[in-house]
N, C-alpha and C positions, 0 to 999 in steps of 0.2 A: 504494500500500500504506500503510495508514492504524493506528499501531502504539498499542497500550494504553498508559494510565501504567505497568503492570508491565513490558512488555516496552523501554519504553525505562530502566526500573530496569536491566533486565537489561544493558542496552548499557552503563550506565553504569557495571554494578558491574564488567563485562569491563574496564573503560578502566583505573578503576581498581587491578583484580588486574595487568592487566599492566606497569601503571605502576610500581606497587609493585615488582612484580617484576624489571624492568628495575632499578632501584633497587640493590635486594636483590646483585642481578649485578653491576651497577656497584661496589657494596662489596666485593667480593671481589680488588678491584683495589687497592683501598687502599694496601697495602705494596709494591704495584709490580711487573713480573712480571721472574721472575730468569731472568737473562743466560745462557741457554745456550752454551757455548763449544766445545765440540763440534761437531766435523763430523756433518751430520747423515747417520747409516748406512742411512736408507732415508726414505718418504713419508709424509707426517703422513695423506692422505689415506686412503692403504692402510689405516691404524690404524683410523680413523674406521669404514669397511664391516667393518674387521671386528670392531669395539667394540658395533655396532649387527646384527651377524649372526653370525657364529661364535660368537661373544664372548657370545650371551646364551643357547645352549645349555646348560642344566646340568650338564653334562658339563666345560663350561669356566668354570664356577664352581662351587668349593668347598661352598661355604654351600647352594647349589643340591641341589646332587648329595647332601647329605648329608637334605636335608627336601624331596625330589620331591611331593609332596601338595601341601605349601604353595607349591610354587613355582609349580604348574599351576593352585592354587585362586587365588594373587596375578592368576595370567596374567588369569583368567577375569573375576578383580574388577575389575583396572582398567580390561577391554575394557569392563566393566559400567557403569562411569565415565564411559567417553567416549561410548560408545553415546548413554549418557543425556542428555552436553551436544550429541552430534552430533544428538540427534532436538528438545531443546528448539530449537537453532540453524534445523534446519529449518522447525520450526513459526513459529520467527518471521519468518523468510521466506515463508512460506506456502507452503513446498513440502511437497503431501502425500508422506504414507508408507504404502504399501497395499502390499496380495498380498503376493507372497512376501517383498518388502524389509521390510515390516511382520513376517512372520513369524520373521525371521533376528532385527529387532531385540527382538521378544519374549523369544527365545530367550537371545541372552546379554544380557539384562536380566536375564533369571530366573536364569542362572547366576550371573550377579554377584552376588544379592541373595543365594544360597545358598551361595557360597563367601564373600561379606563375613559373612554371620552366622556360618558356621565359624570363621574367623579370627579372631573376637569372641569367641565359645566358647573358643577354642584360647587368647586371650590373657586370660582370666581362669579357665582351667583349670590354665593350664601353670605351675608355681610360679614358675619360671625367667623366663620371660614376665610374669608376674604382676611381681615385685621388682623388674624394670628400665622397666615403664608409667609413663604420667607421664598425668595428666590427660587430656591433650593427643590421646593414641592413643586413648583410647577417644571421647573427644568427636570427634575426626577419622571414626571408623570409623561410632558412630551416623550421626553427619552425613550422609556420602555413602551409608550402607544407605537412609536415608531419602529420598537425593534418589533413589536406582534404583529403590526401591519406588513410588515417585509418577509418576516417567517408565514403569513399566509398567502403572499400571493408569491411567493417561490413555493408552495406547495400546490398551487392553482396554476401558474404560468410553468416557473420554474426559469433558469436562465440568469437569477440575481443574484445567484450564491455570492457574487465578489462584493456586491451592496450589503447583503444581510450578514456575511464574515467581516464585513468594516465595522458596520453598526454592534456585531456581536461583540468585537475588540473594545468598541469606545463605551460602551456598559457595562462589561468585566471589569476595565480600567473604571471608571466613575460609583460604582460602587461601592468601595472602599472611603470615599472622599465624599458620598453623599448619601441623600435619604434610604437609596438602593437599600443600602447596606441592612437595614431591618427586616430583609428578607432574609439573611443568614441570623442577624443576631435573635430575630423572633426566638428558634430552636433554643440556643444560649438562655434564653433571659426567662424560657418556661420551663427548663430543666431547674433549674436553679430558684425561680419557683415553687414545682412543683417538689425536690428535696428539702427545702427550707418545710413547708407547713407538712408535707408527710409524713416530716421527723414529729413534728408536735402531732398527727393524727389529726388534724385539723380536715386534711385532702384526702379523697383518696380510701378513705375506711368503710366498712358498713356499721353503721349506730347504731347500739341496740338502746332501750330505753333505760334511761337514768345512767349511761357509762356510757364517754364518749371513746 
């Protein structure tokens, strides 16, 4: 298998995001992690399945439950995201994508791309949303509309690969350095999460009455 200068870009800008981002993690150790002294009331583990299942129900968050539209349109966009780096990833392996798996990823392509432009809409409509944006959100949201938009119609036309391996490189790179990046640290930030209140039993346990 015999890879383009774009496509070893792309390897390259991967090494890099996640270099960075390891980094980025490592910092967050800086201050040292505090000493829990507490007996621990239950499994960090338990916490963790249910940090990554129960837990992302909107029913068991707040902010969820209160903006169900945005939270099914969020769903759809970041499937739209990963869709689009799981079909570049493929292609650079040379595993085709046909019939019906071609069809599924068509589909939440096309979601992603219609629920990311909502979200755009919504955030330069909603005054609320408007006052707390920063650069940052809108250049993040253009960004990745544009890499879904390119991974679906090289799955329709085909023929853009050297477009959609540009724009894969400059979002690999920007990631690290912008809002992207809360698609890797999401995973981080609800592991740690869900072992922090698992330990107490708080997450994550089945209750029985009068003993938590």
């Amino acid at each position: 298998m015999q890879l383009t200068f774009l496509e070893y870009g792309i390897l390259l800008a991967l090494f890099v995001a996640i270099f960075s981002l390891v980094i980025l993690i490592k910092k967050t150790f800086k201050y040292g992690r505090k000493k829990l002294r507490s007996e621990p009331q239950g499994r960090e583990l338990n916490g963790i399945f249910y940090a990554f299942g129960q837990g992302m129900l909107p029913w068991a968050k707040e902010s969820a439950a209160k903006h169900l539209p945005t939270y099914i349109g969020g769903i759809f966009y970041h499937a739209g995201l990963f869709t689009a780096f799981f079909y570049v990833f493929l292609g650079l392996f040379r595993l085709p994508v046909s019939g019906p798996l071609l069809v599924i990823f068509q589909i939440i392509l096309g979601l992603g791309i219609l629920f990311g432009i909502g979200l755009f809409i919504k955030r330069i409509s909603v005054s609320t949303l408007r006052k707390i944006s920063c650069p940052d959100d809108y250049c993040a949201n253009v960004l990745v509309d544009i890499f879904i938009v390119l991974a679906l119609l090289d799955t329709m036309l085909g023929g853009i690969r050297p477009v959609l391996s540009t724009i894969t490189i400059v979002v690999l790179l920007y990631m690290p350095a912008g809002k992207i990046r809360h698609c890797f640290f999401f995973f981080y930030s609800r592991i740690l999460f869900g072992m922090f209140f698992g330990r107490r039993k708080v997450l994550g346990h089945k209750h029985t009455e009068g003993r938590a």
